[in-house]
Structure formats: structure tokens, C-alpha cells
C-alpha positions as CSV (number, residue, x, y, z in Angstrom):
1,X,-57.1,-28.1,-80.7
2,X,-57.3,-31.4,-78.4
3,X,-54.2,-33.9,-79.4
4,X,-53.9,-35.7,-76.2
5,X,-56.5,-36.3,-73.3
6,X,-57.2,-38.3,-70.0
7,X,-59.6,-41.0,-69.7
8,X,-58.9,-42.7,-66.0
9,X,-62.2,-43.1,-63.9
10,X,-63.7,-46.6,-64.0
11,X,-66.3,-46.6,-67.4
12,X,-69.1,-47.7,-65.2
13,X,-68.9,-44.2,-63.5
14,X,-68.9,-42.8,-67.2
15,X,-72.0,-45.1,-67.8
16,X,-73.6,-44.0,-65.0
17,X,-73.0,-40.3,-65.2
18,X,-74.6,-40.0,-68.5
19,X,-77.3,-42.8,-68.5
20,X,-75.6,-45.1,-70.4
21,X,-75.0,-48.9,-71.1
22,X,-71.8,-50.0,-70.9
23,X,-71.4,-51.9,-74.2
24,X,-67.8,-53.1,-73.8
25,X,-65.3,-54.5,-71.6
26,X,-64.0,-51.9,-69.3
27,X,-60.6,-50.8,-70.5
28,X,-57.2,-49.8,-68.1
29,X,-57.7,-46.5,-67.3
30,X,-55.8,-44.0,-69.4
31,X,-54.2,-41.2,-68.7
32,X,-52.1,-39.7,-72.4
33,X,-54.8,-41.2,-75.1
34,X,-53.4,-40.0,-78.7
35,X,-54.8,-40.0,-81.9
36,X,-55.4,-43.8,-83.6
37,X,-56.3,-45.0,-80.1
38,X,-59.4,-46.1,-78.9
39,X,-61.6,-43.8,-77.0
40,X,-64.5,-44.1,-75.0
41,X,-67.6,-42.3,-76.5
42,X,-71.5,-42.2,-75.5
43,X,-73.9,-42.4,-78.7
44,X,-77.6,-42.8,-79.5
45,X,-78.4,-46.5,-80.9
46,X,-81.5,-46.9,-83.2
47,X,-83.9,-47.5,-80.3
48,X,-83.0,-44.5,-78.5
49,X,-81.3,-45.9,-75.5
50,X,-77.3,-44.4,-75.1
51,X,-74.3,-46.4,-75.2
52,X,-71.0,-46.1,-74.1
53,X,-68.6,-47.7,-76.9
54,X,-64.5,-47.8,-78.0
55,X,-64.3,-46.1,-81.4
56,X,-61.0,-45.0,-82.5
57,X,-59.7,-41.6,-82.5
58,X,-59.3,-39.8,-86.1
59,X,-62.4,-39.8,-87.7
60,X,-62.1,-41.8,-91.0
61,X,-65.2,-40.5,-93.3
62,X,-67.6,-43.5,-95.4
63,X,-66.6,-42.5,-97.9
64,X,-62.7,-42.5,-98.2
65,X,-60.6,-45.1,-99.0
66,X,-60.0,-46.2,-95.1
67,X,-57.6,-44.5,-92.2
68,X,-54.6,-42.4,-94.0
69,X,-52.0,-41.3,-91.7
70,X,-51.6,-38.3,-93.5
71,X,-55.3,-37.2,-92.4
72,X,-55.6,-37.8,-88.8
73,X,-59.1,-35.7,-88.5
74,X,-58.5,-35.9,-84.8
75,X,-60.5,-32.4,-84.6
76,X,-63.2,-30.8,-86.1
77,X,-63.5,-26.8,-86.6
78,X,-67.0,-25.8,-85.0
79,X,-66.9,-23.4,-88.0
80,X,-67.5,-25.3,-90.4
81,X,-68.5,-29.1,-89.1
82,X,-71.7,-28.4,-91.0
83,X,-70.3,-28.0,-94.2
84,X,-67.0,-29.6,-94.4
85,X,-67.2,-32.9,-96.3
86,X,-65.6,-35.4,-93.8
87,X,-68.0,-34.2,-90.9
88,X,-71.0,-32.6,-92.2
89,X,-72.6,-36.1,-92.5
90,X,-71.9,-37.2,-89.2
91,X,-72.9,-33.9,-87.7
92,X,-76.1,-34.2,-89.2
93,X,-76.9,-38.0,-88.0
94,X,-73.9,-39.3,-86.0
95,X,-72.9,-37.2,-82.8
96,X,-71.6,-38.5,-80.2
97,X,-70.0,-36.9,-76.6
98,X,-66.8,-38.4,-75.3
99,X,-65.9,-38.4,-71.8
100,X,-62.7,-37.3,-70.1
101,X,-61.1,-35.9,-67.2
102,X,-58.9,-33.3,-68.6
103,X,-57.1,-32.6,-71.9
104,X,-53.6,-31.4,-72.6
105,X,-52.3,-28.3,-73.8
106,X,-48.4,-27.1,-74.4
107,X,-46.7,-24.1,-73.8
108,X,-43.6,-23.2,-75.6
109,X,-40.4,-22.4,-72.6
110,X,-36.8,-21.8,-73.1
111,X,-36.1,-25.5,-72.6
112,X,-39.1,-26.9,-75.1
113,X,-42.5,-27.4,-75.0
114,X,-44.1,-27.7,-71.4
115,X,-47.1,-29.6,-71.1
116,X,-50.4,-28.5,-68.7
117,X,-53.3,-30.6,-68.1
118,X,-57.0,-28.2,-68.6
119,X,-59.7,-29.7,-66.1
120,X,-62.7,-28.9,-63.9
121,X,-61.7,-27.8,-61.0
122,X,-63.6,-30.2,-58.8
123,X,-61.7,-33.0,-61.3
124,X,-65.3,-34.5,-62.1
125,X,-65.8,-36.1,-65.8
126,X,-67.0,-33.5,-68.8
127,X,-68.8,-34.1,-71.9
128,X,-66.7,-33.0,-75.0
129,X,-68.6,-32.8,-78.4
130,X,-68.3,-35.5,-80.8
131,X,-68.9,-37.2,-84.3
132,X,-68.8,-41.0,-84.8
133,X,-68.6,-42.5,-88.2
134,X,-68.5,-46.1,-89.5
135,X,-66.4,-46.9,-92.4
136,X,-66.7,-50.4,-94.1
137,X,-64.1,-51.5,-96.5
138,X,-64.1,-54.1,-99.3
139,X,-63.8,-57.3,-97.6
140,X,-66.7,-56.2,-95.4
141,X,-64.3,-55.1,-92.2
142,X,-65.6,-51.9,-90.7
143,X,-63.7,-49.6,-88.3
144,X,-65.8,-47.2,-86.2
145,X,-64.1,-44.1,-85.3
146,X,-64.5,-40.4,-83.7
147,X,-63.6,-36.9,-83.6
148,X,-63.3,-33.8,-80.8
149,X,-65.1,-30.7,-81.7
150,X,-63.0,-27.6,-81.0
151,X,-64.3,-24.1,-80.7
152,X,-61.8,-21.2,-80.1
153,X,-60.4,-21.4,-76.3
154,X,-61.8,-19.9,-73.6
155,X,-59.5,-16.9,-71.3
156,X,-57.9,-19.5,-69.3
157,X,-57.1,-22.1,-72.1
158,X,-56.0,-18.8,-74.4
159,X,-52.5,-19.0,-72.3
160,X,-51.7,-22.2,-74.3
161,X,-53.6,-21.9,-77.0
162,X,-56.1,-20.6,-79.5
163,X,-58.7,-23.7,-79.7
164,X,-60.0,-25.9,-77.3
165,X,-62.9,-28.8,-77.1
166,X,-66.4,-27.9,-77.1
167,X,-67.6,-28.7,-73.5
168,X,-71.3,-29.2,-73.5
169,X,-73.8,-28.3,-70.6
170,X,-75.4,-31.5,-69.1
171,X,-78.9,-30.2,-70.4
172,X,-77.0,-30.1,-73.8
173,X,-76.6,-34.1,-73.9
174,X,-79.8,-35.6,-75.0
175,X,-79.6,-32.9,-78.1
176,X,-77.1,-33.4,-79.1
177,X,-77.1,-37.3,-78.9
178,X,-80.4,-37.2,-80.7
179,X,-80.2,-38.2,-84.5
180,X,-83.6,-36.7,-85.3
181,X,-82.7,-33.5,-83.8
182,X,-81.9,-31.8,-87.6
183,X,-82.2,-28.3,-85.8
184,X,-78.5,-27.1,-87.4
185,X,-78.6,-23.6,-86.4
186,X,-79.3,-24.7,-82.6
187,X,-76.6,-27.2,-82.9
188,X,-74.2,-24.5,-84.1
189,X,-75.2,-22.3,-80.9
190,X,-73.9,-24.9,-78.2
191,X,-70.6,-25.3,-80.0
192,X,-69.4,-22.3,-77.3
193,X,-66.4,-21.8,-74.9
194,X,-66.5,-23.1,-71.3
195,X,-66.9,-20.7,-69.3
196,X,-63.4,-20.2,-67.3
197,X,-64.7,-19.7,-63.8
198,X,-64.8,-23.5,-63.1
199,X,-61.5,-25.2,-64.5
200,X,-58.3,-25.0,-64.0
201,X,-54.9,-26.1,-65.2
202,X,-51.4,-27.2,-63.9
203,X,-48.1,-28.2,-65.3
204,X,-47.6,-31.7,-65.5
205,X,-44.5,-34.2,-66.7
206,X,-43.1,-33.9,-70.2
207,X,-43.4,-37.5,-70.2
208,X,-46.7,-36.5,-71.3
209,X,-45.2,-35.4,-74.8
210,X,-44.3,-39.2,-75.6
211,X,-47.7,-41.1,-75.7
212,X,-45.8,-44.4,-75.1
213,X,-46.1,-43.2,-71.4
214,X,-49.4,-43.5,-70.0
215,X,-49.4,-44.0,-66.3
216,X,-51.1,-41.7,-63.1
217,X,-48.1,-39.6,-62.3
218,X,-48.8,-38.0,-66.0
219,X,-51.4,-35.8,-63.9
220,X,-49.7,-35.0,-61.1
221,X,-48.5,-31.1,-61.1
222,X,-45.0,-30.0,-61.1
223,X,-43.4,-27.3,-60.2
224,X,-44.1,-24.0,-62.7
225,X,-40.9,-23.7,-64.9
């Protein structure tokens, strides 16, 4: 699965890496984002061009009653994003890739749960698969929000755990971004492991387990327990 994840670079470089417009004020850079909070995300708009855009983290579906903390829908199962009725109508018109630098995974040790940051290994920015969805309530407020994709994880992430985001290929961006692209069983076929070769992961603080701390040291390694 992905619970917690980095977003730290300045969003322009985002912006710029994928061809996007910058449609918000830049936000502080993060560096423990956890589900509720807003995430950066790049999406197609109607005319085609790509935007990058805050939209909360737990995917709350149209057609529920609004966010339920009992749902958090922070992930969705490659498996079954196609069918399962909180994603399937995203995944069909509403995908979206979200940018980080690295994602957290936890180990269980002797003395608790030890947290490791995944990453490239050159620490450049990676496209993780996403859905958007827009959920309007009855007074007419609406609350755009996203989820992570997660396929199962890859030899290196396996240490950790089972799952881990779906990372896709730079010529994997435009289709996946496109709305018109209805092509489901291509789709499916990109929602694949990384392959290992070019990331890598370190310890980091267990200050990362409380997401009220969120500052650069988060990502520093420490020594292997």
C-alpha cells in the first residue's frame, strides 16, 4: 500500500517535468503527507492542456454521502480499479498521476515499527498512478479528492511489504492522463511493478510514524537497527 509519501521539490519543477500549468499557489514543501491532506496531482482539463492541482488525499466517490473517516480510500487495488464501485468511474474518465519523491514503507523490529523511505536512486521526481474525483454536496460545496494506485511490490519493496504504488514510464503519461483513452485492457497492462534495478531505500526517523512531524530531516537515513 502507500500511507505516507514525500512531496518536497518546488511545484514549478513538478510543472515543468510533466508539461504542466501550475494552477495553484505553490505549497511548503512536504516531506510525511498522510491521508486527508492535500496532494499535488497532474490531470487532463477539458481542452487537453495538463494541470497540476491540490486535491485531497482519500478519494471520496460522487456518489456517497461526502468524506467518512471510516473509508479513507487512500489506495486503489490495480486488480480491480476497473470494477470496484468507488474507482471504476474515475478510472474510466478521471486519472490523474501524482508526483513525489519517495514513499514510506515500515518494517516490523524488536523495538516497533521502523520506517524506510522507497525512492529512485538518482532522488529525481516519479509519476505514481492516480484517480481524481469531484464530489459536490447539497449546499453546492464540492471537495476534489485523489487516490494512489498500488500493484503488488516489486523485489526490493517485497522487504517491507506486499504492495506498492504503480510507477508509470514517462511514455506512459499522456495515456493515461487522456480521458478519451477508453482502451481498459491497455490501461490494466501499465498498472506493473517498477522495475528494482533503479531505486533504493534507507531507514529514516520514526518521527516519520507521527504525521504531525513534517520537516527535511524525515529523509535523512539512519543507522540500520
Amino acid at each position: 500500500m502507500c500511507g505516507r509519501f514525500v512531496q518536497y521539490s518546488d511545484p514549478q519543477v513538478y510543472a515543468s517535468h510533466f508539461r504542466a500549468e501550475l494552477a495553484c499557489e505553490g505549497p511548503e514543501p512536504r516531506y510525511n503527507l498522510a491521508p486527508t491532506q492535500p496532494v499535488l496531482a497532474v490531470r487532463r482539463t477539458q481542452d487537453g492542456r495538463r494541470e497540476l492541482v491540490p486535491l485531497r488525499w482519500g478519494l471520496v466517490p460522487a456518489w456517497s454521502k461526502g468524506p467518512d473517516s471510516r473509508f479513507q480510500m487512500i489506495n486503489a487495488r490495480a486488480e480491480t480499479v476497473d470494477t470496484k464501485p468507488a474507482y471504476r468511474s474515475a478510472f474510466k474518465h478521471r486519472r490523474c498521476l501524482i508526483p513525489p519523491e519517495g514513499f514510506y514503507e515500515w518494517k516490523a523490529e524488536e523495538h516497533g515499527k521502523a520506517p524506510y523511505l522507497i525512492r529512485r536512486s538518482d532522488g529525481e521526481p516519479f509519476a505514481m498512478a492516480g484517480l481524481w474525483e469531484i464530489w459536490r454536496g447539497p449546499d453546492g460545496a464540492s471537495l476534489e479528492s485523489c487516490t494512489v494506485v498500488v500493484t503488488d511490490a516489486n523485489d526490493l519493496v517485497r522487504a517491507l511489504h506486499d504492495r506498492m504504488p504503480v510507477v508509470l514510464a514517462t511514455e506512459g503519461y499522456s495515456p493515461w492522463l487522456d480521458p478519451g483513452n477508453q482502451d481498459t485492457t491497455g490501461l490494466l497492462s501499465m498498472l506493473q511493478p517498477a522495475e528494482p534495478a533503479a531505486w533504493e531505500l534507507r531507514q529514516v526517523s520514526r518521527k516519520v510514524n507521527s504525521p504531525r512531524n513534517d520537516s527535511p530531516d524525515l529523509i535523512e537515513p539512519v543507522a540500520m537497527a
